[in-house]
N, C-alpha and C positions, 0 to 999 in steps of 0.2 A: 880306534882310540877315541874316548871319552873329549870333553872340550877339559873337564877338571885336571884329567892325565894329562893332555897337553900343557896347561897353565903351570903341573907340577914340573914338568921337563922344562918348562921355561924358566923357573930358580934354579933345578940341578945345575942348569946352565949358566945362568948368573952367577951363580957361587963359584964357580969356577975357573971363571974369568976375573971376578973383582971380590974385594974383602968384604965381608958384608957386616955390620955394626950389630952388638946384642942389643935387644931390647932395653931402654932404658924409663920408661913409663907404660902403665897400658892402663886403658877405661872402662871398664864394665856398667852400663847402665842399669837400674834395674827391671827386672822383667815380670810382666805383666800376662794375668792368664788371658786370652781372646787374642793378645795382639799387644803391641806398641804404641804409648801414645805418640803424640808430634813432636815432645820432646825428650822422647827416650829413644829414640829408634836405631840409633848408632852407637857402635862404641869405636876405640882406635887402641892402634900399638905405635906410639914415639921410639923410635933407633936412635941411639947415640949418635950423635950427629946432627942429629933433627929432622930426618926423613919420615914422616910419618904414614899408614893406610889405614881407612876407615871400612868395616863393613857395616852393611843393617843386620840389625838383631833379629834373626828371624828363627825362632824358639819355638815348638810345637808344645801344649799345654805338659807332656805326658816327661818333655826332656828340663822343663823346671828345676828342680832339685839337682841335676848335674849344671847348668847351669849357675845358677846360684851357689853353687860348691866352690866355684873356680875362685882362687883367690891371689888377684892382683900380686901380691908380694910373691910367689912364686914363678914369675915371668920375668922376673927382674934377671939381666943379665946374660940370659938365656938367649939360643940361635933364633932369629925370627924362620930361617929357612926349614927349623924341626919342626915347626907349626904349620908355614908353610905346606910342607908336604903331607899335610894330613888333610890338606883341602876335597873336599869331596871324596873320602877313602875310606870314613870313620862316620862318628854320627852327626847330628845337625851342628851339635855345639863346637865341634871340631873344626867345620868348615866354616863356621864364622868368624870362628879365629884364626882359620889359616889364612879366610880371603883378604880381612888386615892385615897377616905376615906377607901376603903375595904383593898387596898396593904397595905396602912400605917398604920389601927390600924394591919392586920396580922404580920406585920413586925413588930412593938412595942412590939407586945405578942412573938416573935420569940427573940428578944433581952431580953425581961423579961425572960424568963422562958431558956437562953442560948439554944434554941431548935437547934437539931445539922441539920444543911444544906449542903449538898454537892455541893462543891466548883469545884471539880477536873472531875469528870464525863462530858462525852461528850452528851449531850441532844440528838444530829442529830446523832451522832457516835451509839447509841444504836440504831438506825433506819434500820443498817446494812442491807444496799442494793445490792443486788448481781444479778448476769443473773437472768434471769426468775423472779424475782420480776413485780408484776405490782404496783406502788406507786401513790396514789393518794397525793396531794399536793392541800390543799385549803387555796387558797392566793396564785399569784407567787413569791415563792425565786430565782429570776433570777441566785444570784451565785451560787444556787445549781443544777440546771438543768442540766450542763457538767456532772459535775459528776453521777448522776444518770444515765444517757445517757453511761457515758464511763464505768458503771459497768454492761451496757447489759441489763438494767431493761429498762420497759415499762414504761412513764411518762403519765397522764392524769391532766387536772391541771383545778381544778374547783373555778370559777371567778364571781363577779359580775357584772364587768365591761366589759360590752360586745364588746368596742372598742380592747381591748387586743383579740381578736380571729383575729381581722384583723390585729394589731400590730404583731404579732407573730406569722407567717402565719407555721412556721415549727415547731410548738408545736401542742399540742393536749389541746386546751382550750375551755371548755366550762361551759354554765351556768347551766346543769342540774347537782344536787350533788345525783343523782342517780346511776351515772355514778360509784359511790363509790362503791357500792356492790360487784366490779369486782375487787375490788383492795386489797392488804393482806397487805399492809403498806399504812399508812396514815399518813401525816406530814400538820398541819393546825395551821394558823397562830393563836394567842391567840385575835386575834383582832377581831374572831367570840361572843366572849362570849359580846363585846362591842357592837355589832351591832344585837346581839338576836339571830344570825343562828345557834351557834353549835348547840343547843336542834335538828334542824333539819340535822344539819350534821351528828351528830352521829346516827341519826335514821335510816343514810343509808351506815353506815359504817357493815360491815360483824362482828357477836362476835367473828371470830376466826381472825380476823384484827389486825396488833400491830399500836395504834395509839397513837402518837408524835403530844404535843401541845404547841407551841415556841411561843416565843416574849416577849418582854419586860415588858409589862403588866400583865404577869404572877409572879407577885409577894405576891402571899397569899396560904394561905393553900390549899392542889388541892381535898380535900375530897371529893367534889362533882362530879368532874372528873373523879378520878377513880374508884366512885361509879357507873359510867356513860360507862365502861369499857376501858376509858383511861390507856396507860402503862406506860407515862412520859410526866413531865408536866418541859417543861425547861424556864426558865424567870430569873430576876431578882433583888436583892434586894439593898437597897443604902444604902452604907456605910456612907456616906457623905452628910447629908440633906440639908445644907447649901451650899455645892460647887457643889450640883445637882444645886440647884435652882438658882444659879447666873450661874454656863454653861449655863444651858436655856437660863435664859437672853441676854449671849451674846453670842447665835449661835454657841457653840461650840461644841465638843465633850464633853464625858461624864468622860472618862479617870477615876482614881482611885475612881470617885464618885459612883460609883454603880459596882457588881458583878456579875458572872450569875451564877444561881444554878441551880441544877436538883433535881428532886422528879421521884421515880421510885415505880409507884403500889407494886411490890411485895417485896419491902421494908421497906414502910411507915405504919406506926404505930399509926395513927391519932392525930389529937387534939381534939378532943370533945369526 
């Protein structure tokens, strides 16, 4: 089974157990042919209630026009968990929208049931990088590169954009995620789960590997992650459904609308 089939079985589940709210706002940013700027890259879906989930817009030139199609006033009211379960099943536009319905109904049921989330824990801090590390990194965090580099560690940085090998000519960038097997930390942006690669990322992660999975988008339960033998899973939840959804609007930051929390394998006690 898929990691996206698992995350769907994890709303079957949800919904089952607790009431889940319809959709009461959603945000579409707009999209852009190459990519996303810095300030369009997300959109969300607000639930009645005010439990909100953000994905990144991640749009392939050719799926534009459906894209762009989609219109805000038709989500109004509607199951966040029918969207949901269209997450990775359908085409790209589908999972971007499901992976908002999947943060937001998780985040609804984290508000129901007061599920304790840590606030205070450093995601990337638990990564603890020192000499002799070899760290693989998939997705570049260009702010984190010094550092990894000034603590004597070895960086490999695994990409799909194969213009960044020439961009970066004094990094170690490449497109094979084989490359992984050599590495005992692994720090991968959570924008694999969007675009269908972890299943094959982790395939080629070592099990004696500690691996760290970041971004924003990671705002749902990680059961399937560290079923996966993920060790931490750091992302996001919003506090603020309604002042998420209007900073989008106007390009701004995010500021007290959203939180970043950590989930840590040998802590987590499941939901289902």
């Amino acid at each position: 089974m898929q990691l996206t089939d698992e995350f769907r079985k994890i709303i079957t589940g949800l919904a089952e157990k607790f009431t889940i709210p319809v959709i009461e706002d959603i945000f579409f940013p707009p999209v852009f042919k190459g990519g996303q700027p810095k300030d369009c890259e997300f959109m969300a879906i607000r639930l009645q209630g005010g439990a909100a989930g953000i994905s990144y817009v991640l749009i392939p030139d050719e799926k534009m026009a459906v894209y762009t199609a989609l219109n805000p006033k038709d989500f109004i009211g509607k199951d966040p968990c029918e969207y949901a379960h269209r997450f990775g099943s359908e085409g790209p536009v589908e999972t971007v929208v499901g992976l908002a319905a999947i943060n937001a109904v998780c985040q609804h049921v984290m508000r129901e049931i007061d599920f304790s989330v840590d606030f205070t824990t450093d995601s990337l801090g638990l990564l603890s990088v020192s000499e002799g590390d070899r760290v693989g990194m998939v997705g570049l965090f260009s702010p984190l590169v010094q550092a990894i580099e000034d603590a004597g560690a070895k960086l490999v940085v695994i990409e799909k954009n194969e213009q960044l090998i020439d961009r970066f000519p004094g990094l170690s960038v490449t497109l094979d995620p084989s490359e992984l097997t050599r590495c005992n930390k692994i720090l991968c942006t959570s924008t694999t789960l969007l675009n269908n690669s972890l299943d094959d990322i982790l395939s080629h992660c070592s099990p004696e590997a500690f691996i760290s999975i970041i971004g924003p988008t990671a705002g749902y339960f990680p059961d399937p992650l560290f079923a996966r033998g993920v060790d931490v899973v750091g992302g996001r939840v919003v506090k603020d459904g309604a002042m998420l959804l209007q900073l989008l609007a106007e390009r701004k930051r995010w500021g007290d609308a959203t939180q970043k929390i950590c989930f840590q394998k040998r802590t987590y006690t499941g939901i289902l």
